[in-house]
Backbone bond lengths (Angstrom), bond angles and torsions (degrees), N, CA, C in turn:
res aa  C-N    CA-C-N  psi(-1)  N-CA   C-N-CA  omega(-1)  CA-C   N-CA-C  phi
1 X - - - 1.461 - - 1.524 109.50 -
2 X 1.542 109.26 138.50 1.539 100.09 -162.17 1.973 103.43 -83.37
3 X 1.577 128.20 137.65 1.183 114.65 -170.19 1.651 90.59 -86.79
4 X 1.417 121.51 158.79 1.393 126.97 -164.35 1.661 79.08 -132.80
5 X 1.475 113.46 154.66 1.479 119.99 170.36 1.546 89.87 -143.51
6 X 1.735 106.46 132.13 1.487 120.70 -179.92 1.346 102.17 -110.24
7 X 1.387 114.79 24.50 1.800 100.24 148.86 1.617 100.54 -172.02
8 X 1.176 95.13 -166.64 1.817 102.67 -165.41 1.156 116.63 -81.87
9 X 1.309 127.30 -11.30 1.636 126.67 166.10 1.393 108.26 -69.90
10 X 1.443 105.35 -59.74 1.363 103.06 -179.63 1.525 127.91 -70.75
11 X 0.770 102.27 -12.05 2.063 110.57 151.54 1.328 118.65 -48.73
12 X 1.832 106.59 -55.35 1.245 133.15 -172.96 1.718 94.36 -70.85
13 X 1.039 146.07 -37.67 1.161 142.44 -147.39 1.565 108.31 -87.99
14 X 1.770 85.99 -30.71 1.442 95.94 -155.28 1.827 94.17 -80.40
15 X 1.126 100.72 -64.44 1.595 115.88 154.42 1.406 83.69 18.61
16 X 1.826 94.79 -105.14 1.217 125.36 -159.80 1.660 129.12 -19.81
17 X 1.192 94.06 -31.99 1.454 119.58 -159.36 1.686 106.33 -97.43
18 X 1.209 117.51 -14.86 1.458 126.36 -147.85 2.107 86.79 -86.72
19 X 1.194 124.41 163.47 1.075 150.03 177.81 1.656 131.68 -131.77
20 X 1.579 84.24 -28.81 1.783 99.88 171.98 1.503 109.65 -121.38
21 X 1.029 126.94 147.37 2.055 120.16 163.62 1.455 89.13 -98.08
22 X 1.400 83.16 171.26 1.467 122.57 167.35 1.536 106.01 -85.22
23 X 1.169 139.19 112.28 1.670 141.24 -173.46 1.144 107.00 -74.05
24 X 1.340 120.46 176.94 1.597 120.31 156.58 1.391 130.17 -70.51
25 X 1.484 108.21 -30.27 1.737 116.90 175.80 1.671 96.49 -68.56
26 X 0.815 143.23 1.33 1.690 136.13 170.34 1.773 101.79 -120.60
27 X 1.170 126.61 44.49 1.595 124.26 153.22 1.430 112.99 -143.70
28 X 1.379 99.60 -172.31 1.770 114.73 -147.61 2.138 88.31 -62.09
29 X 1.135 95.13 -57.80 1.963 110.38 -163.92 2.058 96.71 -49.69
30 X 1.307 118.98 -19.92 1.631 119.62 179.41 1.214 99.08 -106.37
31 X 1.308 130.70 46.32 1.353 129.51 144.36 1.198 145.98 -101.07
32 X 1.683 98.96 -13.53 1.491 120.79 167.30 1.388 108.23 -50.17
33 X 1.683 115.17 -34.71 1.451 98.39 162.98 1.292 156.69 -73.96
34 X 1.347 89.34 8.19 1.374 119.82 -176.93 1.927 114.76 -107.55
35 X 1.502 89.86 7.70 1.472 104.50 179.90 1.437 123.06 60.38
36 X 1.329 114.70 30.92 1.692 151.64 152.15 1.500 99.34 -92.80
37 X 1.319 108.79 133.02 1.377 111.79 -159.83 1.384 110.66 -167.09
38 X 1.047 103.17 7.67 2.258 116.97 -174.39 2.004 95.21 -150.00
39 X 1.255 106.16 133.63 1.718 108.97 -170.66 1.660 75.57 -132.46
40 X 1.546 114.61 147.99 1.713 116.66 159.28 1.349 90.42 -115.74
41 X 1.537 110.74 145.17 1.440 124.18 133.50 1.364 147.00 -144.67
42 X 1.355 150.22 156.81 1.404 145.86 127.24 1.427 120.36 -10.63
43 X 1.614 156.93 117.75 0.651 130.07 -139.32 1.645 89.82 175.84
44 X 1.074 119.13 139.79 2.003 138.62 145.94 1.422 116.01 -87.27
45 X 1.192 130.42 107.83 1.249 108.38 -179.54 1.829 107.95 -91.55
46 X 1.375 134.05 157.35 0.997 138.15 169.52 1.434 123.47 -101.02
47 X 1.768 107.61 125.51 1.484 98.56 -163.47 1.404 95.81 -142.66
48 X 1.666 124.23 -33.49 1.337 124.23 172.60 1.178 111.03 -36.88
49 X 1.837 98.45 145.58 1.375 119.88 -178.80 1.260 132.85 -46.65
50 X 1.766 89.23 -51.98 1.308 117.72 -177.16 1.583 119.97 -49.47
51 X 1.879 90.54 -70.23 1.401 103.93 174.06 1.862 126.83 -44.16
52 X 1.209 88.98 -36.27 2.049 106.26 -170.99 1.442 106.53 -70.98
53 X 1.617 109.18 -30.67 1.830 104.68 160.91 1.269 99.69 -76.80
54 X 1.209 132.63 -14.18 1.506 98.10 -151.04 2.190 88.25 -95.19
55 X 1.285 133.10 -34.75 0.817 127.32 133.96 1.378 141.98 -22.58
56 X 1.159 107.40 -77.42 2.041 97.59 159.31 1.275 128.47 -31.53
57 X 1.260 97.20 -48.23 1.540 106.19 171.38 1.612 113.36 -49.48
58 X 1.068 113.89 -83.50 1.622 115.94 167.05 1.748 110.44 -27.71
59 X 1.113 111.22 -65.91 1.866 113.02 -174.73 1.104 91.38 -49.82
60 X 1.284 127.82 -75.52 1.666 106.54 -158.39 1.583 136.19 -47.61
61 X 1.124 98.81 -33.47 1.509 113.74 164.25 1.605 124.75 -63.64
62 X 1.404 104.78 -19.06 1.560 104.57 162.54 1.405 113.31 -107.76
63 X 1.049 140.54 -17.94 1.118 147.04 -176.15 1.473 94.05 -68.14
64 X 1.766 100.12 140.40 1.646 110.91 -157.16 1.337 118.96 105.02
65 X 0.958 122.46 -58.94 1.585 152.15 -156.64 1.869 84.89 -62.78
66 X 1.567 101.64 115.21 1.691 105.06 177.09 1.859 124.24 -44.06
67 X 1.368 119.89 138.35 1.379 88.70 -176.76 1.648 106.55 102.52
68 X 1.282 121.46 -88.45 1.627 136.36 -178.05 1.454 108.86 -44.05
69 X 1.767 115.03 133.99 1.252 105.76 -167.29 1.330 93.93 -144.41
70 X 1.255 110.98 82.50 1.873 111.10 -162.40 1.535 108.68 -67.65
71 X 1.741 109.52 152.54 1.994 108.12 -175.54 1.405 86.56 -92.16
72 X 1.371 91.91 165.44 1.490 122.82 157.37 1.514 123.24 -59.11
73 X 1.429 106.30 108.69 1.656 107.55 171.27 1.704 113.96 -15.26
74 X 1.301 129.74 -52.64 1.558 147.89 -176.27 1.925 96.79 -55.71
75 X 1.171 95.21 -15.45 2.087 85.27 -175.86 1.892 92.45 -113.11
76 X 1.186 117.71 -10.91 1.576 106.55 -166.47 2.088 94.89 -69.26
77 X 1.473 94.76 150.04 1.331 113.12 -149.38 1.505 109.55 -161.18
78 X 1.396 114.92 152.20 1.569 125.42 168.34 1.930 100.32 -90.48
79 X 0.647 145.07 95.54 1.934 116.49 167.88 1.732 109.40 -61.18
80 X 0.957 110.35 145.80 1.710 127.55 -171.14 1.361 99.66 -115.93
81 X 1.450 136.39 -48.83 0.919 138.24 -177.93 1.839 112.42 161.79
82 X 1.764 92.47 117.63 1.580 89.91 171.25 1.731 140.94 -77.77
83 X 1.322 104.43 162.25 1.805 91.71 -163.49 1.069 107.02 -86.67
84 X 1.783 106.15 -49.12 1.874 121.41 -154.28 1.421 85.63 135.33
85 X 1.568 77.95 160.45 1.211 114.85 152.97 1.590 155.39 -67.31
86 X 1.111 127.99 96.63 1.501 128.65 171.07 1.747 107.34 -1.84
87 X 1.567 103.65 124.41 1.552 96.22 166.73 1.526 99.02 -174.30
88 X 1.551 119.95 164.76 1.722 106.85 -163.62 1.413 98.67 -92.01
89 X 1.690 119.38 -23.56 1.545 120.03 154.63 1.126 115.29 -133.15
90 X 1.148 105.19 162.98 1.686 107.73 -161.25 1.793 99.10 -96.86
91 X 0.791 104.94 99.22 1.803 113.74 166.92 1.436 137.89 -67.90
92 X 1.521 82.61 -35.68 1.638 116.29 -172.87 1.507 116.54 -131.40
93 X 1.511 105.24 152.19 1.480 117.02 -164.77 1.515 98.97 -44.81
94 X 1.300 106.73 -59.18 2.046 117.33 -146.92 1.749 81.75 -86.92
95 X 1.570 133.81 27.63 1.159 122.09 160.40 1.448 120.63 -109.66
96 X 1.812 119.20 156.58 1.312 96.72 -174.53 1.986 69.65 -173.87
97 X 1.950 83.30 149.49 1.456 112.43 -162.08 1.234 100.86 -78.13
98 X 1.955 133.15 177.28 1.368 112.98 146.71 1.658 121.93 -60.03
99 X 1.206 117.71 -17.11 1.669 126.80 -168.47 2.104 96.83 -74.98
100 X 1.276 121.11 -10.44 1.367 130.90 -135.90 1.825 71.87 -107.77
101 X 1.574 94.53 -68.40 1.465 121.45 -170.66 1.919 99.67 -45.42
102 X 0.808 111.42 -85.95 1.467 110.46 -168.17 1.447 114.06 -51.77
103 X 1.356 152.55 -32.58 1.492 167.15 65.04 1.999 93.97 66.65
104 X 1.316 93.43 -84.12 1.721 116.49 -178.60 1.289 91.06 -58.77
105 X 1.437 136.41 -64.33 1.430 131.62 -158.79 1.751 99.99 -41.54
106 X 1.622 106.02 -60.17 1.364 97.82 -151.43 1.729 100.86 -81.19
107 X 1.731 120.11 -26.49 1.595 105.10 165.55 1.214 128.23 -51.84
108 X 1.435 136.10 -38.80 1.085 164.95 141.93 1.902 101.96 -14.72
109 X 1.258 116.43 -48.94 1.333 100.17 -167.21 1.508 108.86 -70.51
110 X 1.063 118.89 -40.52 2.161 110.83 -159.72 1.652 88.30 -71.39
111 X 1.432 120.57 -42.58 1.793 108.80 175.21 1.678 103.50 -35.71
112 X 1.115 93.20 -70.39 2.201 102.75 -147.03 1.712 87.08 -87.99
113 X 1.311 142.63 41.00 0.932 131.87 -172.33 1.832 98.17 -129.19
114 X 2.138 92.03 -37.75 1.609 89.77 -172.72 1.574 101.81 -108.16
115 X 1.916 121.99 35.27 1.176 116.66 152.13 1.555 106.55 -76.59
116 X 1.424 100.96 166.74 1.572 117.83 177.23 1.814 117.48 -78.42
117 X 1.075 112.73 127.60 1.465 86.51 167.07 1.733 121.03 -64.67
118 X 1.406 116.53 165.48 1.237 126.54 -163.43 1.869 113.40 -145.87
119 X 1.112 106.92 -174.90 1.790 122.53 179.46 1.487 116.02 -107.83
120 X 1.027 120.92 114.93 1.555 119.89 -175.49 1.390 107.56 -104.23
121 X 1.347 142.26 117.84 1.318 138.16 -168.02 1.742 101.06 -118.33
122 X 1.203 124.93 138.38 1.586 117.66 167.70 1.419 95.31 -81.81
123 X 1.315 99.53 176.13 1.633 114.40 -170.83 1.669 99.54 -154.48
124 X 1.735 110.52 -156.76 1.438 102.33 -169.03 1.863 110.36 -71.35
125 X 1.459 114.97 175.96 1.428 113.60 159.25 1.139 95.25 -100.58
126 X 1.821 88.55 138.70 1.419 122.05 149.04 1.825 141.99 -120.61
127 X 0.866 87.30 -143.83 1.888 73.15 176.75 2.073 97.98 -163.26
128 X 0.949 60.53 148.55 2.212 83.85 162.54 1.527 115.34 -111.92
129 X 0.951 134.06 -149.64 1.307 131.62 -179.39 1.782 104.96 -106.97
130 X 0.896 134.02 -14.26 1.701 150.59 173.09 1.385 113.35 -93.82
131 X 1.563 120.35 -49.76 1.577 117.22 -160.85 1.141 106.72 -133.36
132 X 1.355 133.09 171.27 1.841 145.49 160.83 1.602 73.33 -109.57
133 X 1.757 92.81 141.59 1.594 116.59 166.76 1.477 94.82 -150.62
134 X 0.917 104.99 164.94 1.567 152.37 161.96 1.461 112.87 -61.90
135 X 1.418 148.91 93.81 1.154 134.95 171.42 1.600 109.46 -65.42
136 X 1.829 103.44 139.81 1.758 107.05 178.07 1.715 87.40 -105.13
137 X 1.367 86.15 138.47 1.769 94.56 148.86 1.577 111.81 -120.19
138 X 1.085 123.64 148.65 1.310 149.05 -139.84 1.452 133.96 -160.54
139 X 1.156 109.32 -21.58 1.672 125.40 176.18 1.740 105.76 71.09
140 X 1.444 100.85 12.87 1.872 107.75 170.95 1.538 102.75 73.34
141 X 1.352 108.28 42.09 1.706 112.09 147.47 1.360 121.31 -77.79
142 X 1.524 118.36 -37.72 1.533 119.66 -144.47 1.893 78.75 -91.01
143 X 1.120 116.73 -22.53 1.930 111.72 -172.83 1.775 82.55 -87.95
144 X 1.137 128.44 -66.36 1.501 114.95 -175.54 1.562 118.72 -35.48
145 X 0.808 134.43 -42.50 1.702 159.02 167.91 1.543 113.27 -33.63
146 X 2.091 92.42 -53.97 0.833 111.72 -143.18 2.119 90.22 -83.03
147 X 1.028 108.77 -69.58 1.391 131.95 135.22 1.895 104.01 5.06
148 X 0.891 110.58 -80.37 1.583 130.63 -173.92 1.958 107.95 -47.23
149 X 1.365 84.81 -27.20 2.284 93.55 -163.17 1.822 66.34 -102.93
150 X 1.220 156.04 -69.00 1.185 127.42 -146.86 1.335 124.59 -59.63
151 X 1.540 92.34 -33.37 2.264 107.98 169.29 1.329 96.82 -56.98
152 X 1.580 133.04 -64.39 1.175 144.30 -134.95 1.597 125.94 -75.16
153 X 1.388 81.80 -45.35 1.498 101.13 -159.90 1.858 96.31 -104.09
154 X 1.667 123.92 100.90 1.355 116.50 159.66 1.377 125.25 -57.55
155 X 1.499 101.70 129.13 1.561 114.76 160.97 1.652 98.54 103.98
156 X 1.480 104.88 12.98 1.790 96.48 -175.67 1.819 107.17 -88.70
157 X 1.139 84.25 126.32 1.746 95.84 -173.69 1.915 105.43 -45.12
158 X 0.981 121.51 119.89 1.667 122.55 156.27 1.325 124.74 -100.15
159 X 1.461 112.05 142.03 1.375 119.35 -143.49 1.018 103.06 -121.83
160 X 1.720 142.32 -164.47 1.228 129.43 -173.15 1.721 91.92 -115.44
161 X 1.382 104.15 -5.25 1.602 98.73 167.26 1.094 126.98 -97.70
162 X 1.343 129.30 7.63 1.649 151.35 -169.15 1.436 109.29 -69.56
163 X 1.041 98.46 162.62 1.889 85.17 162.25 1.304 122.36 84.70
164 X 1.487 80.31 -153.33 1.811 97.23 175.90 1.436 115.13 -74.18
165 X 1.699 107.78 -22.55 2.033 105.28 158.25 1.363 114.41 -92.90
166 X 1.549 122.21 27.99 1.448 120.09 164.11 1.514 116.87 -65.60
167 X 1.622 129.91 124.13 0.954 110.81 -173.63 2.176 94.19 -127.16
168 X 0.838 110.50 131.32 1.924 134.64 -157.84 1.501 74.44 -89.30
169 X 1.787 106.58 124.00 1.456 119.46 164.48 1.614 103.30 -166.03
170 X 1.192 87.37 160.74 1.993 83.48 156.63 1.696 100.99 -142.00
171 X 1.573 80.62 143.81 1.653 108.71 178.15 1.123 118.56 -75.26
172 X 1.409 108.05 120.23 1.662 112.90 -176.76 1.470 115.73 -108.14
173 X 1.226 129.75 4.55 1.351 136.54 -164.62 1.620 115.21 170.63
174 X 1.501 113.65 138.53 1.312 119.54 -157.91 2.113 92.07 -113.56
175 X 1.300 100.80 171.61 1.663 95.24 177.27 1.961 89.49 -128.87
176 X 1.482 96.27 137.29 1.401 118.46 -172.71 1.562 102.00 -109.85
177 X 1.226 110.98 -22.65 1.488 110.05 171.95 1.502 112.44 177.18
178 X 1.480 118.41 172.68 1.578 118.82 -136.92 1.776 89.28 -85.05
179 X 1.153 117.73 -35.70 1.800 134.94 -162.89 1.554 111.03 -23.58
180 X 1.646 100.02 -32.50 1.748 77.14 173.85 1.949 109.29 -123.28
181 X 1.102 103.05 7.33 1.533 111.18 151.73 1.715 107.27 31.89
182 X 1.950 92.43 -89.60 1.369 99.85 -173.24 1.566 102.90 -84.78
183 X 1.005 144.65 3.04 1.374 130.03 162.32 1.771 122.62 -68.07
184 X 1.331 91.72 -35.96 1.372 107.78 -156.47 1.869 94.81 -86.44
185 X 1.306 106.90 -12.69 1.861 109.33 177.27 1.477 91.84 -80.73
186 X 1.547 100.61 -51.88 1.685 85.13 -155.32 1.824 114.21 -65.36
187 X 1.494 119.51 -34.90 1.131 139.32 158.78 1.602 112.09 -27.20
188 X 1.680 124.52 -49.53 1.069 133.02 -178.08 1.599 111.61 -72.92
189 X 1.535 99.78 -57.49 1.902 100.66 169.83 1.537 111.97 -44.51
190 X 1.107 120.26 -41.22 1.317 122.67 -159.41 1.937 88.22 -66.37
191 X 1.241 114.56 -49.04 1.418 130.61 -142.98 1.990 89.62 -83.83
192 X 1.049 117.09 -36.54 1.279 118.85 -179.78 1.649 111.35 -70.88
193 X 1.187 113.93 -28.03 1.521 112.69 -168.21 1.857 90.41 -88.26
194 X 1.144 132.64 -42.81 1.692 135.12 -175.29 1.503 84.29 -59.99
195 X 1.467 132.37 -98.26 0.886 133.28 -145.38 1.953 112.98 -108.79
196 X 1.484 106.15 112.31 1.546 137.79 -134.31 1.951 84.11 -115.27
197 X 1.688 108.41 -43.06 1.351 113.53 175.31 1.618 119.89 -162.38
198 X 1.407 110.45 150.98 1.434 113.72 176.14 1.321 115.37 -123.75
199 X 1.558 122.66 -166.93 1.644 123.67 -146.54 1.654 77.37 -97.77
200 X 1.287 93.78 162.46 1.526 125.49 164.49 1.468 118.44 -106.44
201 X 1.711 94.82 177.65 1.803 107.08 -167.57 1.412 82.09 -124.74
202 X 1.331 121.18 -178.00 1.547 163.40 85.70 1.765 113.51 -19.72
203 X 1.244 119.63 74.71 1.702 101.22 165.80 1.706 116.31 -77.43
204 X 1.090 131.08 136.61 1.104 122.93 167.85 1.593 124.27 -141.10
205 X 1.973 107.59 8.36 1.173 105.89 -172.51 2.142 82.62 -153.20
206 X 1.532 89.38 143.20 1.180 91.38 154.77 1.616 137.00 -124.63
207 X 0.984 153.18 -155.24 1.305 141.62 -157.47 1.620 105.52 -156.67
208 X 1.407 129.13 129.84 1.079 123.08 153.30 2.100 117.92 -110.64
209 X 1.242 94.59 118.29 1.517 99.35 -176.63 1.741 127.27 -98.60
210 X 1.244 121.17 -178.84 1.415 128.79 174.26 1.431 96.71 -113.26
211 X 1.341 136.56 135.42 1.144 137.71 -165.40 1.860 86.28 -129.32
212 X 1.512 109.45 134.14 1.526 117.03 -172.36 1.478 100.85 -112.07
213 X 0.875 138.57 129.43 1.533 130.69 -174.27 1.553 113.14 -102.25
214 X 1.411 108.38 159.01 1.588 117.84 -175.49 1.031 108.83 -151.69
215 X 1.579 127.00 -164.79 1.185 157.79 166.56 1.427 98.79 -62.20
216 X 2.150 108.94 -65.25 1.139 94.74 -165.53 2.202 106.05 -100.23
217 X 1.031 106.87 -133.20 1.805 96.17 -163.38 2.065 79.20 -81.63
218 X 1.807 82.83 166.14 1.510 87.17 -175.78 1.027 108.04 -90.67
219 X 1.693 106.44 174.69 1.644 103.27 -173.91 1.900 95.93 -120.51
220 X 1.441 114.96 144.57 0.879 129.05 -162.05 1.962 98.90 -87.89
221 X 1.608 120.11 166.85 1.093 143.97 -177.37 1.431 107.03 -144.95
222 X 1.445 129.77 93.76 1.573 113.50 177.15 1.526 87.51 -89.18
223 X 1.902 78.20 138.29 1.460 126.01 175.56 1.543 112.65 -92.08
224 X 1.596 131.42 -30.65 1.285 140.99 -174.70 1.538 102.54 -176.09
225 X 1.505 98.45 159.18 1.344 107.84 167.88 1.491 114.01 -141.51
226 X 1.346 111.20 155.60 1.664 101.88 -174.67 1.407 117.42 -147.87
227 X 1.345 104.88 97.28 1.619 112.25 -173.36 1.445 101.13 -63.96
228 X 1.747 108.51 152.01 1.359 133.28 -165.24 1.333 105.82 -86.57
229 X 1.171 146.56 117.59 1.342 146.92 164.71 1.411 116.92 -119.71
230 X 0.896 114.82 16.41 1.868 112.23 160.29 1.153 114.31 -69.84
């Protein structure tokens, strides 16, 4: 049974406790081998100055660390909510056509169009069983949002992380294998007690993209964007 954690301690807790990761051959970016090769999503992208040191900062300090396979500043990101996958029919839940894609694009706008803009602050890193991220605080827009495209938008896949267990982060590093396990905990404790909080943005627009998959992190294609006017 999959354990779900609805906030950042219990991420951290779970973390703690974990013995196995989640690898890279079991996430969205190792599916190209599976001849999935186009991901859509809802999405913040991260580009401020501020924030992108304040990130680096953290990556570099794990980077090395056996196992840890940090992305490229160019992929760091909010997720809002994913669509599916590229496919010429949709077979499968997390699949969806271009006719699927453009459909959602334009329902999608009067939702995320009549949220408010808001303040996005980073907070400590943490981890899931797959990634080290960045905790967002937000005051529960980016889960309202998230929430808002699942009412809105028919046929959008819901997940067991949706919702009210949506938890707003960006992924700073993927795990390729278990080897540095306990390095990479203690590395994080260390990293959680220094830095408790980081600078914030202004959000006021969000982005829906084409995500291209590879070997290495994917590279994004915005498809639309939709400033907040609520």
């Amino acid at each position: 049974m999959l354990e779900i954690s609805k906030d950042f301690t219990g991420a951290w807790e779970r973390f703690e406790r974990i013995q196995t990761l989640r690898l890279l051959e079991q996430t969205h970016e190792w599916e190209w081998t599976r001849g999935r090769t186009d991901l859509f999503a809802f999405l913040i992208p991260i580009a401020d100055d501020a924030l992108c040191d304040y990130i680096a900062h953290i990556a570099e300090d794990i980077d090395g660390i056996p196992g840890v396979d940090p992305y490229p500043q160019r992929y760091w990101h909010a997720t809002i909510k994913v669509v599916g996958f590229l496919a010429d029919e949709a077979n499968r839940e997390d699949e969806v056509t271009l006719a699927d894609v453009e459909r959602m694009a334009e329902q999608a706008r009067p939702a995320l169009e009549g949220c408010p803009p808001f303040d996005l602050q980073l907070g400590q890193v943490n981890a899931f069983l797959e990634v080290v991220f960045v905790e967002v605080e937000d005051g529960g827009h980016i889960r309202a949002m998230n929430t808002c495209l699942l009412e809105s938008v028919p046929g959008l896949q819901r997940t067991p992380v949706d919702a009210e267990a949506f938890l707003p982060h960006v992924s700073i590093a993927r795990f390729a294998s278990n080897e540095g396990l306990d390095q990479i905990k203690s590395s994080l404790r260390r990293l959680r007690a220094l830095h408790r909080s980081g600078p914030g943005v202004r959000v006021e627009s969000v982005s829906f993209i084409r995500a291209h998959l590879a070997r290495e992190a994917p590279t994004f294609d915005l498809l639309a964007e939709y400033p907040l006017r609520g």
